[in-house]
VOBAZA-869110 format. One line per field, with one value per residue (C-alpha): residue in one letter; chain; x, y, z. Coordinates in steps of 0.1 Angstrom, whole numbers, plus 5000, padded with zeros to 4 digits. Layout:
% VOBAZA-869110
res <- (a, ...)
chain <- (A, ...)
xx <- (X, ...)
yy <- (Y, ...)
zz <- (Z, ...)
***
This chain:
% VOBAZA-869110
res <- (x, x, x, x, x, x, x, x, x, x, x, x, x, x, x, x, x, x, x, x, x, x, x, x, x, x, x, x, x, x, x, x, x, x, x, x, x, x, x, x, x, x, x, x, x, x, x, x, x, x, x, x, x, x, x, x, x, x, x, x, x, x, x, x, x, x, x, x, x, x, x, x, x, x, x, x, x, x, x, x, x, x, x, x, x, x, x, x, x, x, x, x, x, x, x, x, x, x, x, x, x, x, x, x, x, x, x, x, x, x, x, x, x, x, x, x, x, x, x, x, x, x, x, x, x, x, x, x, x, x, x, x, x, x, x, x, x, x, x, x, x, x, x, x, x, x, x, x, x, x, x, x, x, x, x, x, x, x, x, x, x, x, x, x, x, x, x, x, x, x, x, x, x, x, x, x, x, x, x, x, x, x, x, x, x, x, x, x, x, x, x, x, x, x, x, x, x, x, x, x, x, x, x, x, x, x, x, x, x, x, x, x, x, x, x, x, x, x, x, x, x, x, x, x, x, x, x, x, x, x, x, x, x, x, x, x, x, x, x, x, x, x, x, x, x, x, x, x, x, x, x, x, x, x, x, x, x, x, x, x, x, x, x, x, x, x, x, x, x, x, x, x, x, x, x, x, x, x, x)
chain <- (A, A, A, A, A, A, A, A, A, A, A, A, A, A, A, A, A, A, A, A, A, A, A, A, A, A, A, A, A, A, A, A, A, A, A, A, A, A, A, A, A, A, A, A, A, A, A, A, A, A, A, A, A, A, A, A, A, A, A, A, A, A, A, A, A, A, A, A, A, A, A, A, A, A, A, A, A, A, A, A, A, A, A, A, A, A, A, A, A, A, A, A, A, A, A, A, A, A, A, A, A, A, A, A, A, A, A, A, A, A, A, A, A, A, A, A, A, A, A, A, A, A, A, A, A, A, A, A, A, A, A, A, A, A, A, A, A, A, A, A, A, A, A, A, A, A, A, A, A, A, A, A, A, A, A, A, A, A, A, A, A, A, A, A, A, A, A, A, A, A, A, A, A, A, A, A, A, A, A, A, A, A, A, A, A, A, A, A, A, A, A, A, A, A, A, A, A, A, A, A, A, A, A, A, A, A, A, A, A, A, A, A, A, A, A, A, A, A, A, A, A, A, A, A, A, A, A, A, A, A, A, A, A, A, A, A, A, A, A, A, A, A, A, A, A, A, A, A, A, A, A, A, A, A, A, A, A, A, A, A, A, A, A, A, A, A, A, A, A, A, A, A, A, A, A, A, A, A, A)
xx <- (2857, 2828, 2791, 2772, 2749, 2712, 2696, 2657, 2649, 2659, 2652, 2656, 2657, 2631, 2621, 2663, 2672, 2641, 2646, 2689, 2681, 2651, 2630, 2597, 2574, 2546, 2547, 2570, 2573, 2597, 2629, 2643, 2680, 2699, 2731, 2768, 2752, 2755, 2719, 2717, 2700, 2701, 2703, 2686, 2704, 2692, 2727, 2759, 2783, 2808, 2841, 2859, 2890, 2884, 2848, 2841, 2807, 2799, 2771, 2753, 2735, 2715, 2690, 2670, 2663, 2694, 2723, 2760, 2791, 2802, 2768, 2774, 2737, 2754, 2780, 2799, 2811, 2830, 2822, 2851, 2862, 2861, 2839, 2852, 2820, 2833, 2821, 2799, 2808, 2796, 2813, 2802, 2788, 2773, 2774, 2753, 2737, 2718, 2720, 2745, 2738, 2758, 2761, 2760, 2770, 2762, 2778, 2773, 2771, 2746, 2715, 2688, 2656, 2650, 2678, 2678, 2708, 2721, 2743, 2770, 2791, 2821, 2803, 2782, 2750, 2733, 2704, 2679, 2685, 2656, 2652, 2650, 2648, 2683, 2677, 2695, 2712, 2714, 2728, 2763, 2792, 2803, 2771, 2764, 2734, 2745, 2730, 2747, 2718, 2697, 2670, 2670, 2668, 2640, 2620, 2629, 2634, 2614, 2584, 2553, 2533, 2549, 2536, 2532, 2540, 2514, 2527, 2520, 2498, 2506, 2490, 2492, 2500, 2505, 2537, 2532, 2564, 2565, 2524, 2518, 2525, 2538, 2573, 2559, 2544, 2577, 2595, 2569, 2567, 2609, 2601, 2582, 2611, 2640, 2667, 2660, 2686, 2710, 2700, 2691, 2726, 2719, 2694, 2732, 2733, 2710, 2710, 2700, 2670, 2656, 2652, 2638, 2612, 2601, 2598, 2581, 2552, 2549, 2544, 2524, 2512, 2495, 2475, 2483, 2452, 2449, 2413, 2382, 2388, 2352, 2358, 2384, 2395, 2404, 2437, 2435, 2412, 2445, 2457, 2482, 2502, 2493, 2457, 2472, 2496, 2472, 2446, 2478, 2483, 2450, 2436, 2469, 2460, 2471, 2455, 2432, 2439, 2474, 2491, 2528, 2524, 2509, 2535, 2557, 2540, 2540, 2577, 2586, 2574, 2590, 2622, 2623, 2609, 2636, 2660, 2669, 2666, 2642, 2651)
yy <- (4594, 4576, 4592, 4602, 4575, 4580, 4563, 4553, 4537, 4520, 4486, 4483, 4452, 4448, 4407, 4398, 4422, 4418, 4381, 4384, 4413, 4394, 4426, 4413, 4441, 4435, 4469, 4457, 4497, 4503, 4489, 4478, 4466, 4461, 4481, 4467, 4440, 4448, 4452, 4458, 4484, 4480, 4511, 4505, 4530, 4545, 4551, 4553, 4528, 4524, 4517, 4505, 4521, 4550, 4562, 4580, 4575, 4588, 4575, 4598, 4587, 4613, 4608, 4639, 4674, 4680, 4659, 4663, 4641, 4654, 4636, 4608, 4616, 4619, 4600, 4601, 4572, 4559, 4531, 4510, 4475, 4465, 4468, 4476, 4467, 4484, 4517, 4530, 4517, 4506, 4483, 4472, 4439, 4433, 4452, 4437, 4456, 4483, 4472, 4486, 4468, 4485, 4462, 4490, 4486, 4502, 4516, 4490, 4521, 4545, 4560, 4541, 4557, 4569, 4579, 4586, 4577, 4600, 4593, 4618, 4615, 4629, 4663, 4663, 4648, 4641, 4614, 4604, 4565, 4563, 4562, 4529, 4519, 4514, 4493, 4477, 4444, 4413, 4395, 4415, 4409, 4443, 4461, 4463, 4452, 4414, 4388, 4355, 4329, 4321, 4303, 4336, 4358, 4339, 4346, 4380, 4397, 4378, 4363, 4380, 4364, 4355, 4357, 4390, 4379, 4395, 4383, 4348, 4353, 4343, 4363, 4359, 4389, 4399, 4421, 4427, 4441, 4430, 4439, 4465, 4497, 4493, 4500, 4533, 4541, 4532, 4555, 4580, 4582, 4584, 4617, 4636, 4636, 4627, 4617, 4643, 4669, 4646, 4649, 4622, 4610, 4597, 4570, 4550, 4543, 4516, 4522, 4556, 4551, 4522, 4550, 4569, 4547, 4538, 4575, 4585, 4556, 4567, 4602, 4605, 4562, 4554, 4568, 4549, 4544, 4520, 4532, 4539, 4527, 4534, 4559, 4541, 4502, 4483, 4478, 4438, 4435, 4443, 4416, 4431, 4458, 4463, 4477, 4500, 4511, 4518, 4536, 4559, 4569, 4570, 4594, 4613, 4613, 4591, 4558, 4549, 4526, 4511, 4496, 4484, 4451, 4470, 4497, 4466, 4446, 4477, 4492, 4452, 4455, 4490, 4479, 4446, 4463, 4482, 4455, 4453, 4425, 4430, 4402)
zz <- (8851, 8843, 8837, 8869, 8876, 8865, 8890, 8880, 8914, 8946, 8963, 8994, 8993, 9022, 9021, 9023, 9047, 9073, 9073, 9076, 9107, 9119, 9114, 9104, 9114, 9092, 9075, 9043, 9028, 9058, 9059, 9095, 9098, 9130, 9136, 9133, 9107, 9069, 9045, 9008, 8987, 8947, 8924, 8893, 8867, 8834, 8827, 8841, 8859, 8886, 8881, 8915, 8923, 8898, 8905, 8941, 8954, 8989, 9015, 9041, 9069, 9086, 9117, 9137, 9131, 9133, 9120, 9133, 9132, 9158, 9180, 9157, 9140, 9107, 9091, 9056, 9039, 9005, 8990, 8987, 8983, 9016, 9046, 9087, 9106, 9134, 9116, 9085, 9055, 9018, 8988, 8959, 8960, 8930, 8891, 8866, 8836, 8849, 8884, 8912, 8944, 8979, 9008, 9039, 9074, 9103, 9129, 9164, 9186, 9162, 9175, 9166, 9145, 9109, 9088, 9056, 9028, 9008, 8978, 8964, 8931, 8933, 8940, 8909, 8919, 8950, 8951, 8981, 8983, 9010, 9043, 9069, 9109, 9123, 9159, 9182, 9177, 9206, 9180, 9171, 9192, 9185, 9203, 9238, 9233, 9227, 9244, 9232, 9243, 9214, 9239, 9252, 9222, 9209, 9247, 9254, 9217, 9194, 9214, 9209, 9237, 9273, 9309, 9332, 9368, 9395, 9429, 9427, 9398, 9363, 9335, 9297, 9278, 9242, 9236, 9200, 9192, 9154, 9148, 9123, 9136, 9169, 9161, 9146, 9176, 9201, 9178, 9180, 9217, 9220, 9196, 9221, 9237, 9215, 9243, 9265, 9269, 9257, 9220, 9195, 9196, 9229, 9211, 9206, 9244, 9257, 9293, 9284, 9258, 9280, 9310, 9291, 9275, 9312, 9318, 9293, 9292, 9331, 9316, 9285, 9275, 9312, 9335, 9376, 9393, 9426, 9434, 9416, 9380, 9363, 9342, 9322, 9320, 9355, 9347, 9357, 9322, 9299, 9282, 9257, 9249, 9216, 9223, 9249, 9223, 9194, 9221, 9233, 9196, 9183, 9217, 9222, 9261, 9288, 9288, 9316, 9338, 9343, 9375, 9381, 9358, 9331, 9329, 9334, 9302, 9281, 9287, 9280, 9246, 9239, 9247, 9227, 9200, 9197, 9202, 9240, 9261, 9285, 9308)
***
């Protein structure tokens, strides 16, 4: 058996990974990946080495309070030569001198959110790899989220700007999914109430997190008004997302004003920043 691995640091390899997952959030200390698709991290060793097929290195994946295989909030993985993208996994893709790189791949059916990796040597040693966004991914065939229209993909998941239909009326509006902080902020809001009774294993099923998204920007992000609107903004000045976003997280109280377009508009922008396909 080999010396346990000394790791120094970890890259996490943000630049190659956002632009393979199409993840460019503006907030490059984070990394985002999209599940069922593989991203690398690079272990940069003091000393130490891996030696396939002799060595055992495990991965953990853990999201929420309270992690569980059995609500598929944890999972624990070899690294091995090979990779089933149907499930967690990790292979060595790359030994140089003082460089182990892992290519990792996701579950397509895990909850999305912040996990963090853990890395275990054969029960000597465990190290904290870091921690990264897992979200949903339109572009796997293997999620349920896939949407197999690039024309589309482009519109509902990666435009930032788009129109907000008021009867006969059409408005511009700013979704701002990928401007700094906003992700933050979705995530934030699904942790008031992490999946509801259901548990933050429930964050796997789409149907699920996008009804409660909806639900909870009715309860805590917007405040409906169709009368008097003085004491707050008339919600036909809103142009964007964003600022209703930032005001949400910056007051902690219901925004004032909203009507059905603007709860429309701003549950449009959760939803594709997390992944979905709002159309």
């Amino acid at each position: 058996m080999s010396p346990v691995l000394d790791v120094n640091r970890v890259d996490l390899d943000h630049a190659i990974n956002h632009k393979d997952h199409q993840t460019d959030f503006s907030e490059p200390e984070c990394l985002f990946v999209r599940r069922g698709q593989i991203f690398t991290i690079s272990l940069h060793l003091n000393s130490g080495q891996y030696n396939e097929g002799k060595d055992t290195l495990t991965i953990t994946a853990e999201i929420g309070a309270q992690p569980s295989e059995n609500d598929g909030t944890r999972a624990v993985f070899r690294v091995s030569d090979t990779i089933d993208e149907a499930s967690w996994g990790a292979k060595a893709s790359s030994r140089t001198a003082g460089v182990l790189t892992l290519s990792i791949s996701s579950a397509p059916s895990a909850p999305i959110g912040h996990y963090t990796l853990f890395l275990d040597q054969e029960g000597q040693r465990q190290v904290k790899l870091g921690q990264f966004v897992l979200l949903y991914n339109p572009w796997c065939p293997r999620d349920s989220v896939y949407l197999d229209d690039e024309d589309k993909l482009e519109e509902y998941v990666l435009s930032q700007d788009g129109l907000i239909y008021v009867i006969n009326l059409a408005l511009p509006w700013i979704f701002g999914q990928f401007q700094q902080g906003i992700l933050d902020i979705c995530l934030k809001l699904l942790g008031i109430d992490p999946a509801g009774v259901q548990g933050c294993g429930a964050t796997g099923n789409p149907v699920y997190v996008t009804r409660l998204l909806s639900g909870l920007i009715h309860k805590h992000v917007l405040w409906g008004n169709w009368n008097d609107t003085s004491d707050g903004v008339n919600p036909e000045e809103w142009q964007s997302s964003v600022e209703i976003l930032q005001r949400w997280d910056m007051e902690k109280s219901l925004v004032r004003y909203g009507q059905c377009w603007v709860f429309a508009a701003v549950n449009c922008t959760g939803i594709s920043t997390a992944g979905l396909s709002p159309g």
